[in-house]
N, C-alpha and C positions, 0 to 999 in steps of 0.2 A: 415497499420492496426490500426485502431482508437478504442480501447478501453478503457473502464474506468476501474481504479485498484486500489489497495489500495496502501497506502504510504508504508504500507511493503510489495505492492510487485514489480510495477515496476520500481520504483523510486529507491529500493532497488538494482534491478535485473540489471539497467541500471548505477547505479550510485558504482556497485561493485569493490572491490576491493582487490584480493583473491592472499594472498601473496603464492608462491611457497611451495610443501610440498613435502614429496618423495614419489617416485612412487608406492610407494606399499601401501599407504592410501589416500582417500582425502584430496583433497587440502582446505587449510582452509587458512582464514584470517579476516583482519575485514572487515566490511560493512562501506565503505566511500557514507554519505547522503549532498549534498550541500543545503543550502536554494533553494526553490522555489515557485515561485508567478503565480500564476493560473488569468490572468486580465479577465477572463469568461468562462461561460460555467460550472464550479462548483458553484460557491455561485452566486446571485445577483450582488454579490460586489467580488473587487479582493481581496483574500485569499493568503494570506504567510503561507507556514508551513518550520518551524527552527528547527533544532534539538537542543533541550538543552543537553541532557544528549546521549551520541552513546556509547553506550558497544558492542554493532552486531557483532555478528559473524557470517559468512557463511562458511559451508563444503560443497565443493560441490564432487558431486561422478559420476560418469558417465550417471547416466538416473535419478539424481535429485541434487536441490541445498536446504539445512535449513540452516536457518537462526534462530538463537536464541540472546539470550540476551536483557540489557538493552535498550529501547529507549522513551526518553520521548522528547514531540514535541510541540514548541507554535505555535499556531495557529492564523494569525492575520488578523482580516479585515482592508482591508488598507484602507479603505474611513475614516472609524473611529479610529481607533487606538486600537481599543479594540480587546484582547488580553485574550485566553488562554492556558495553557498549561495542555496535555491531556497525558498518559502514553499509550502507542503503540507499546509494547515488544513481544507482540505475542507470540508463536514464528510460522514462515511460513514453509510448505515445498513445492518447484513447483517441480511436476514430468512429465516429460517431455515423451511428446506420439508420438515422430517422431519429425521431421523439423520444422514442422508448426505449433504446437499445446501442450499447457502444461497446464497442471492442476494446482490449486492452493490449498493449505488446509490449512489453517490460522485456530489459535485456543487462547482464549484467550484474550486480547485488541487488536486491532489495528483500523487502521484509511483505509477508503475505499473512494476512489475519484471514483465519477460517472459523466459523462458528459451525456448532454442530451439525450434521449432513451434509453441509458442503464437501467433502470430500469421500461421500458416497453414504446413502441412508444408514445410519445407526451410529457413524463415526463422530467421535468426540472432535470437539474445536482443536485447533493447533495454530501454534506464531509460529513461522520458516522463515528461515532464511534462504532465499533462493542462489544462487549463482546460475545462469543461463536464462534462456529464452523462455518467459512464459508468457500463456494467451489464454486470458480469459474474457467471455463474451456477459457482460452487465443485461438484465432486460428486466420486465415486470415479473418476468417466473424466477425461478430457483436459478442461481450462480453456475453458468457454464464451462467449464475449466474444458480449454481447447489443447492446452498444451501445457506441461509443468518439467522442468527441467529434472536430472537423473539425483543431482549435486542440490540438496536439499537438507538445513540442519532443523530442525525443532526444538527451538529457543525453549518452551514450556518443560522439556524433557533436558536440558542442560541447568536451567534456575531450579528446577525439582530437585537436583540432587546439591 
């Protein structure tokens, strides 16, 4: 399944790490994020995003996972060294439509990784920065982008120059 997603969600989702809780509420713990380098397909150039600052928590509950708290993130193009760091605390919730398929609803900053046609056939990759509501639906086919908010920067088009 090849889609593109934001850094709070599946980098989050894949990179979890949700300590034990008792049975009778959600499981909760923190959100563990490692470094990673994108060598293409997002930016022109290869992109680092680090986390400086990880407070994330996730609760996850039987037919969804949120994720709340602190997360701020540099962001680096590696040809150049140039380097910033962007706030990405969201907070997300994926709620889950079956096996195959979950929604996403991110509200707030976060950081959205696209790879090429994800944001419509022929369109190059891009990192954003979102500010507002986005919804995007996960499944076996192509990346559903339900909703993207107006208030959007392009991290690859800010480190380019």
């Amino acid at each position: 399944m090849r889609t593109g997603v934001g850094f709070c969600a599946v980098l989050l989702i894949a990179l979890l790490c949700v300590a034990t809780a008792s049975a009778a509420g959600p499981m909760r713990g923190p959100v563990v994020i490692d470094p990673v380098t994108f060598d293409e397909g997002v930016c022109p150039f290869p992109v680092t995003l680090e986390p400086v600052i990880n407070r994330e928590i996730a609760k996850e509950f039987s037919d969804r996972l949120i994720i709340t708290g602190a997360l701020t993130v540099r962001v680096t193009n590696e040809t150049t060294s140039e380097s910033i760091v962007v706030n990405a605390s969201g907070p997300a919730t994926f709620v889950s439509e079956g096996e195959t398929s979950s929604v996403m609803y991110a509200r707030g900053r976060g950081l959205l990784i696209f790879f090429p046609d994800d944001l419509g056939e022929g369109a190059e990759g891009a990192l954003m920065l979102s500010r507002g509501l986005v919804i995007e639906r996960f499944s076996e086919g192509p990346l559903e982008i339900v909703r993207l908010p107006r208030n959007m920067t392009n991290l690859c088009s800010v480190l380019a120059s």
